[in-house]
C-alpha positions as CSV (number, residue, x, y, z in Angstrom):
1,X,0.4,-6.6,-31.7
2,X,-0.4,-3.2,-33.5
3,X,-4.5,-5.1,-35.0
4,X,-6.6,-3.9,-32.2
5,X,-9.4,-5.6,-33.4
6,X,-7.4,-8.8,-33.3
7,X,-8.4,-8.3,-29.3
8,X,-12.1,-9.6,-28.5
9,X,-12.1,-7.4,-25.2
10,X,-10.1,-4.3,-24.7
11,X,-9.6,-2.1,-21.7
12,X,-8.4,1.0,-22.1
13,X,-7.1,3.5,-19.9
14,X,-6.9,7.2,-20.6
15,X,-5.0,9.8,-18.7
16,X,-6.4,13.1,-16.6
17,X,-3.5,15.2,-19.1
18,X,-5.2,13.9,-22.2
19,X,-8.8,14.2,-21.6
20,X,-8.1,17.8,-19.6
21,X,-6.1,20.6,-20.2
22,X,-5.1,22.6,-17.3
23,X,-5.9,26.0,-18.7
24,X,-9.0,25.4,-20.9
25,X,-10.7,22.9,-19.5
26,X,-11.7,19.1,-21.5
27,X,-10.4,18.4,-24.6
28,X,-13.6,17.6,-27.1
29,X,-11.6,17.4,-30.1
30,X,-9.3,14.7,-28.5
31,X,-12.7,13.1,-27.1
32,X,-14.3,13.2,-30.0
33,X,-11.4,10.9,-32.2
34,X,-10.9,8.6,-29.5
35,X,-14.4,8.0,-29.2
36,X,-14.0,7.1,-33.0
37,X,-11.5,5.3,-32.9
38,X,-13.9,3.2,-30.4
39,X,-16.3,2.5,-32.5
40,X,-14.1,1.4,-35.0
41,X,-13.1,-1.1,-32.9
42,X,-16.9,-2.0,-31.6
43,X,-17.7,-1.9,-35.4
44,X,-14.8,-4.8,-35.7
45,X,-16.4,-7.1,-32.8
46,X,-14.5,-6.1,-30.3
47,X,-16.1,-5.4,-26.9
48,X,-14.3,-2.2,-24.8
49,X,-13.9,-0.5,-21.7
50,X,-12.6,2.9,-20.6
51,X,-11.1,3.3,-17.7
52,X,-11.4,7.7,-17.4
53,X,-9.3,9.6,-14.8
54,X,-9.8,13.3,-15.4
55,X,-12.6,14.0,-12.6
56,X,-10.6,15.8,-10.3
57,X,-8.7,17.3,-12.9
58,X,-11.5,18.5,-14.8
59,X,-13.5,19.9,-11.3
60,X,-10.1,21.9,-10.3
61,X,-10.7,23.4,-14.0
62,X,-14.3,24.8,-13.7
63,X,-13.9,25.6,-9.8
64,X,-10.2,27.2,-10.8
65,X,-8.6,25.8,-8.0
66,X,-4.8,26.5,-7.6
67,X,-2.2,24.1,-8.8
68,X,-0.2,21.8,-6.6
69,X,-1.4,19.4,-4.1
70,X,-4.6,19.6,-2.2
71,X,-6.5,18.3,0.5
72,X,-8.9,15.5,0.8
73,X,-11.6,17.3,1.4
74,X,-10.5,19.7,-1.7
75,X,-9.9,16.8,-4.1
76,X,-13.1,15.3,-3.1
77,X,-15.0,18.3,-4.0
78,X,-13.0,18.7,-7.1
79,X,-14.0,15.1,-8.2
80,X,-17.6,15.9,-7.4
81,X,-18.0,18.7,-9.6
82,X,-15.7,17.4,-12.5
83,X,-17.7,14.0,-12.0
84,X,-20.8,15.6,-13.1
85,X,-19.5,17.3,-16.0
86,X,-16.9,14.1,-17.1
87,X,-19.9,12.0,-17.5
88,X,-21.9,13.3,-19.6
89,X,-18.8,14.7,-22.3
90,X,-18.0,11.0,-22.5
91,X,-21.8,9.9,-23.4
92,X,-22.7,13.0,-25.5
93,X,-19.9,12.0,-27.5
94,X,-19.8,8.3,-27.7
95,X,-23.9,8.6,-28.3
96,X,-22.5,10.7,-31.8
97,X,-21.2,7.6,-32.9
98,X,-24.3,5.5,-32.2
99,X,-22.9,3.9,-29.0
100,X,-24.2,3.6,-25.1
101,X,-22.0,4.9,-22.4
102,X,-22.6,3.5,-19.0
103,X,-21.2,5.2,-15.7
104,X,-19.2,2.8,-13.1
105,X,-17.5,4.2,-10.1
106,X,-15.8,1.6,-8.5
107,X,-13.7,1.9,-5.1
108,X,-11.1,0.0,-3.7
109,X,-13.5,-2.6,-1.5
110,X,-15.3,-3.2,-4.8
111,X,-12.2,-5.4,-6.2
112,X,-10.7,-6.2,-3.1
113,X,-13.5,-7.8,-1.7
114,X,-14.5,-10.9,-3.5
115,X,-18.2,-10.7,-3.4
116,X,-18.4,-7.2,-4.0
117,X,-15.6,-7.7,-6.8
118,X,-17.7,-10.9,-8.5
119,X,-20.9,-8.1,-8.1
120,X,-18.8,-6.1,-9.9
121,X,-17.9,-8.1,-12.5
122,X,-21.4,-8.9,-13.1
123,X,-22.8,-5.7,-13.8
124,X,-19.7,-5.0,-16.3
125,X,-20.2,-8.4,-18.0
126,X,-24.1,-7.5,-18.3
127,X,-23.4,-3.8,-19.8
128,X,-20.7,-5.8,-22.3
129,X,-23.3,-8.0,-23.5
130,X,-26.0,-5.3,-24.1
131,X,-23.4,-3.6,-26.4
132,X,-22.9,-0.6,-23.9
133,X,-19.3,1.1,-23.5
134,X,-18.7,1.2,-20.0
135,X,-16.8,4.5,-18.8
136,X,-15.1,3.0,-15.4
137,X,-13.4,5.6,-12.5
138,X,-12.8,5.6,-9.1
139,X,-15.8,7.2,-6.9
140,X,-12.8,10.1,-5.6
141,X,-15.8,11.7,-3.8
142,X,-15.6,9.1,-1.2
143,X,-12.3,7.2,-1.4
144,X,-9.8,8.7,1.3
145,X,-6.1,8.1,1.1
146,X,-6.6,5.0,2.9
147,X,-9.1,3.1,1.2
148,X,-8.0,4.1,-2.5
149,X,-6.4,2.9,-5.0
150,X,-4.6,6.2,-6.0
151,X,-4.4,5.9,-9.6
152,X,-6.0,4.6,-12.6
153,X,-3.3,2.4,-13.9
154,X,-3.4,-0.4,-11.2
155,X,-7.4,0.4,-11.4
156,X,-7.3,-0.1,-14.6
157,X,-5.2,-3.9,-14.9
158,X,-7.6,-4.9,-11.8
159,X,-10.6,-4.4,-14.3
160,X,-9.1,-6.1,-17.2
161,X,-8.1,-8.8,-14.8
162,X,-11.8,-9.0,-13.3
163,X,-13.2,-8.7,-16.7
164,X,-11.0,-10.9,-18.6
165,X,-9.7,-9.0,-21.3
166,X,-7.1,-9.4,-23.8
167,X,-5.4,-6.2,-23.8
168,X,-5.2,-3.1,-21.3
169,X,-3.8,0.0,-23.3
170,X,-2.6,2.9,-20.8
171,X,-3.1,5.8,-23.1
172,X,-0.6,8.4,-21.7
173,X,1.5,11.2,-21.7
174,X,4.6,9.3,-22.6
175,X,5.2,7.2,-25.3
176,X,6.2,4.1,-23.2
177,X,9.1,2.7,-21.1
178,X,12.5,3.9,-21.3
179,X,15.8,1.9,-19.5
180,X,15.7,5.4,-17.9
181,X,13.6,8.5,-17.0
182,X,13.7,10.4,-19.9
183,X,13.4,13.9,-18.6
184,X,15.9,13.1,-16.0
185,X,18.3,11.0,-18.7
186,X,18.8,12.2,-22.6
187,X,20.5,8.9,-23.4
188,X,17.6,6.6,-21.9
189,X,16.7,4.3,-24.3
190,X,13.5,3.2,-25.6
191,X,12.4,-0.4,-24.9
192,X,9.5,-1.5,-27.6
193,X,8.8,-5.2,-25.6
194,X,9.0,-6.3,-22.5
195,X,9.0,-9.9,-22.5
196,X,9.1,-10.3,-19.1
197,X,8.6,-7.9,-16.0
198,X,12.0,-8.8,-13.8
199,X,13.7,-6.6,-11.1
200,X,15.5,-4.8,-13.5
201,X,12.4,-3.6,-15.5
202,X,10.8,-2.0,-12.2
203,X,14.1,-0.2,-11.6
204,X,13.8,1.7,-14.4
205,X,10.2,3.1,-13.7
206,X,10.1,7.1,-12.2
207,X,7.9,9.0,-11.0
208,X,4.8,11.0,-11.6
209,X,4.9,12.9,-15.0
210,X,2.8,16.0,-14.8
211,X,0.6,17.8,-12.0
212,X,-2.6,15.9,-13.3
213,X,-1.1,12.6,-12.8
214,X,-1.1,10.5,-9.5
215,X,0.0,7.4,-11.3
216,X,3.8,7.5,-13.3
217,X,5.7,4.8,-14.9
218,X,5.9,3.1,-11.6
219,X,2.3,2.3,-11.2
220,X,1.9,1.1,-15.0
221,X,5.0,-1.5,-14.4
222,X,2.6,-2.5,-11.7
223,X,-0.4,-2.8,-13.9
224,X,1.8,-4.9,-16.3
225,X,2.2,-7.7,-13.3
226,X,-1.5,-7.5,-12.3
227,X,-2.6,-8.0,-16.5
228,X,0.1,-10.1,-17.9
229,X,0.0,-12.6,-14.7
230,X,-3.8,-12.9,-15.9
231,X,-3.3,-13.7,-19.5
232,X,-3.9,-10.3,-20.6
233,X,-0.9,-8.2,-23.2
234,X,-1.0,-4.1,-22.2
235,X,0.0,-1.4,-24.1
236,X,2.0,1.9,-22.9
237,X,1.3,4.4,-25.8
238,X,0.9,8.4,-26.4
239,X,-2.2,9.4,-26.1
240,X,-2.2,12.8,-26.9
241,X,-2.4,12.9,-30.5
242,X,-5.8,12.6,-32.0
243,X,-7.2,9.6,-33.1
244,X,-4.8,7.5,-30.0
245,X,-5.4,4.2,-30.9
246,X,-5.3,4.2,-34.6
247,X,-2.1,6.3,-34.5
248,X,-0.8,3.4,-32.5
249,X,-2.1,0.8,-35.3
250,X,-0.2,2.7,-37.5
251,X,3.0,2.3,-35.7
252,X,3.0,5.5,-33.4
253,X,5.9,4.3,-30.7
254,X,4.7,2.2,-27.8
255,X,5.8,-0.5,-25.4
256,X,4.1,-4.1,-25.4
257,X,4.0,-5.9,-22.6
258,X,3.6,-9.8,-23.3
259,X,1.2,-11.9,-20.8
260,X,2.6,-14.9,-19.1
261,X,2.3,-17.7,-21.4
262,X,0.7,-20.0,-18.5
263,X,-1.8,-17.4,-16.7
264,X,-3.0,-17.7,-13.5
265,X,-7.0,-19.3,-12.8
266,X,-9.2,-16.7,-12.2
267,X,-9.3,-17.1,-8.1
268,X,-5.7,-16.8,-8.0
269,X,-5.4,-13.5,-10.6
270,X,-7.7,-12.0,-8.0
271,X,-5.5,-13.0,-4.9
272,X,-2.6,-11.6,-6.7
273,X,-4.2,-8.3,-7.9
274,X,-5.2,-7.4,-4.8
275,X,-3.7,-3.9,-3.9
276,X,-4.0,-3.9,-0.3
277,X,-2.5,-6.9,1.6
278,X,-4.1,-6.4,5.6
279,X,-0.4,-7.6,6.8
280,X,2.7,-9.1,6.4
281,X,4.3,-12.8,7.4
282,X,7.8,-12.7,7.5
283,X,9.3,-16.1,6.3
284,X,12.9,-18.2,6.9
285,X,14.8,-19.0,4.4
286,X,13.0,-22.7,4.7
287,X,10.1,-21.3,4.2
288,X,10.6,-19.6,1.0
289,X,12.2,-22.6,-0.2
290,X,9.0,-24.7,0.7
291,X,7.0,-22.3,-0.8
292,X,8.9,-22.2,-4.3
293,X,8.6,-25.9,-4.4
294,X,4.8,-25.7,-4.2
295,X,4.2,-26.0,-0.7
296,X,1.6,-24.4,1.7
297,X,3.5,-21.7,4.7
298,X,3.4,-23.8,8.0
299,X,3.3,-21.9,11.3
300,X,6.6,-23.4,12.0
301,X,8.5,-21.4,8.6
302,X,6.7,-17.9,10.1
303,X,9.1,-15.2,12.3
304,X,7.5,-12.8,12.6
305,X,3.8,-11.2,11.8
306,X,2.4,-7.5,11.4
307,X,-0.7,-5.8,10.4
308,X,-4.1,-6.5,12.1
309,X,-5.9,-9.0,9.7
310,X,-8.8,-11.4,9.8
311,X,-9.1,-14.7,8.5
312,X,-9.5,-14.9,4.8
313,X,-7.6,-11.4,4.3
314,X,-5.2,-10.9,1.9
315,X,-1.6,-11.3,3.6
316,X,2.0,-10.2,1.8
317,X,4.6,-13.2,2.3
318,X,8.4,-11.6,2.5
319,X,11.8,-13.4,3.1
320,X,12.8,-12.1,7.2
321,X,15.4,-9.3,6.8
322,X,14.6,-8.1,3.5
323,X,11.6,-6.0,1.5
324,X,11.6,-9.6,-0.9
325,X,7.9,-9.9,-1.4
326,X,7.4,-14.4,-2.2
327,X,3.9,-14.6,-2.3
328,X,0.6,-13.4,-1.0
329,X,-2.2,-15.1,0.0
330,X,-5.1,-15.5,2.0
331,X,-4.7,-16.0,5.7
332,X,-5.9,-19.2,7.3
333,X,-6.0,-17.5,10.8
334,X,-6.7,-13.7,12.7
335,X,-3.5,-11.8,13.6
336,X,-3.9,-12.0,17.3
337,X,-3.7,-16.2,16.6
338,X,-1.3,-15.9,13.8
339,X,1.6,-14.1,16.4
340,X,0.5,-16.5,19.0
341,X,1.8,-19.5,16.5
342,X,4.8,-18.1,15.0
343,X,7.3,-20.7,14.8
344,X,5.2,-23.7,15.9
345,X,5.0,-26.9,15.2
346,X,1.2,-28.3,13.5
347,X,1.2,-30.6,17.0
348,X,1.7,-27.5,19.4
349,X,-0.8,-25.3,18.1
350,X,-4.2,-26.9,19.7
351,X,-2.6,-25.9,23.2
352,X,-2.2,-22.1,22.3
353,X,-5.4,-21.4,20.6
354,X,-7.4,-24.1,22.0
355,X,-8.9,-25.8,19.2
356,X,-7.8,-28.1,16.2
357,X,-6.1,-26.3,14.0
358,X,-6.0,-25.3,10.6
359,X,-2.4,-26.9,9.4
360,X,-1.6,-24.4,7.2
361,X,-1.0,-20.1,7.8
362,X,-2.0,-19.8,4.2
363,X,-2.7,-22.7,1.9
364,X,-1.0,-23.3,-1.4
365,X,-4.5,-23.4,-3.2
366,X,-5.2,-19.5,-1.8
367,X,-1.3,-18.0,-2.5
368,X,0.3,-16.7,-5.8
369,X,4.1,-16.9,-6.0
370,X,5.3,-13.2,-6.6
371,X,9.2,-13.9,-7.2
């Protein structure tokens, strides 16, 4: 656990509060070890990514705009101007340790759809190979609020998931997860493993920890599920002592999450990564029964159906009467078609829609189990 170079590929996510400080702008000493402590680990084999917020945060810096929330518009142009400043910090510095940076915006669409994803995936594989270090963020000049992913935690475990890695470390302002809020709770404990992520590990996650953050513990108990459903361990650790990572190998305090021992194939980790499901299926208690079993979700299981989807978008499967997410999949038919076929039997469906129909509303070979 604490031999990073025991990894072969390491994604590794670094918080807006380490990388900028709200009053003085980036931190280059911090930069500057971290980067070393990269190429320590490059040095060792091992082939990394860095997942960087700190655009915005860095553009609300130089254009000294007020704390507190913003608006779109306001964060876009913050991310614009930090952007172009961000960039070239990260290669100046990684270039003084004789490695390539390379530049990756991503947005949601570019994991959520599969071909732009597998695109995606290509390039990143490509820049790997070349022995490049890959500095990955979300394009905030474009995302809205709708079309985002929000945070680069869950941005993060999606590209270690695309990307195959071994490990995801969240490098953060906290030290890892606590059986409570800390700040909120002075006897919360300190949990060093997980072994498992279970109802009672997301109940202990909070919120956001500081004005630069978007994510909080919340969204890093969600990039646990996305990485360790794939295969891949991830680290919750303090990043804002120099030299991170080797303060880590040397037993700084962390939690280590351990990946599922049977992970999912690669077509499936993608299903179940995917951060925006177009709708919701609500199930009977048949249903989720049949569907624990291994079975594909029948028309005739479905009550009721919301969202406006297309065939072959990504749909959230929940028990009826309860927030229970099952499973999510990938939708055998539109949403105008799937309301028309709630509760049907395979034999009734051809006289609703007017053609042969597909038997299943999502197949077993297209759905994840969640629960």
């Amino acid at each position: 656990m604490r031999k990073l170079n025991t990894y072969k590929r390491i994604a590794i996510k670094v918080g807006s509060a380490l990388l900028v400080d709200q009053h003085t702008g980036l931190r280059s000493e911090w930069l500057e070890s971290l980067c070393s402590d990269v190429a320590a680990l490059q040095k060792a084999g091992c082939e990394v990514m860095i997942i960087s917020s700190g655009a915005i945060a860095l553009g609300r810096s130089v254009l000294n705009q007020p704390s507190g929330a913003l608006k779109l518009e306001e964060n876009q142009a913050a991310a614009a101007v930090g952007q172009i400043a961000l960039a070239p910090a990260w290669n100046n510095t990684l270039s003084a340790h004789g490695l390539i940076g390379a530049q990756i915006l991503l947005t949601l669409e570019d994991t959520e759809s599969r071909r732009r994803y597998l695109n995606a995936r290509a390039t990143l594989g490509e820049l790997l190979k070349l022995g490049a270090i890959p500095i990955i963020n979300e394009n905030d000049t474009v995302a809205t609020s709708e079309i985002r992913y929000g945070d680069n935690d869950r941005l993060a475990a999606r590209v270690a998931t695309m990307m195959d890695a071994d490990l995801l470390v969240l490098l953060s302002d906290v030290d890892g997860l606590y059986t409570a809020p800390p700040a909120q709770n002075p006897a919360a404990e300190h949990l060093p493993v997980v072994d498992a992520i279970t109802p009672e590990i997301e109940a202990m996650a909070g919120s956001a920890g500081s004005d630069l953050s978007r994510g909080g513990m919340r969204t890093k108990i969600d990039a646990a599920k996305i990485a360790n459903q794939a295969g891949a361990a991830m680290i919750i650790t303090n990043g804002k002592v120099n030299h991170p990572l080797r303060a880590f190998e040397e037993g700084a305090r962390a939690t280590f999450f351990k990946p599922v021992k049977a992970p999912k194939s690669a077509w499936k980790s993608w299903i179940a990564g995917n951060l925006a499901p177009k709708g919701l299926i609500f199930v009977d208690a048949g249903a989720q029964k049949a569907l624990q079993s291994g079975k594909s979700l029948l028309p005739a299981g479905v009550k009721t159906v919301e969202g406006t989807f297309a065939r072959g978008d990504t749909v959230a499967i929940l028990l009826e009467g309860s927030k229970l997410e099952i499973a999510r999949g990938l939708v055998s038919y539109d949403s105008d078609e799937a309301s028309q076929i709630v509760g049907l039997k395979t034999s009734e469906i051809e006289d609703v829609i007017g053609y042969s129909p597909r038997a299943a509303m999502v197949h077993r070979d297209d759905m994840v189990m969640s629960t």
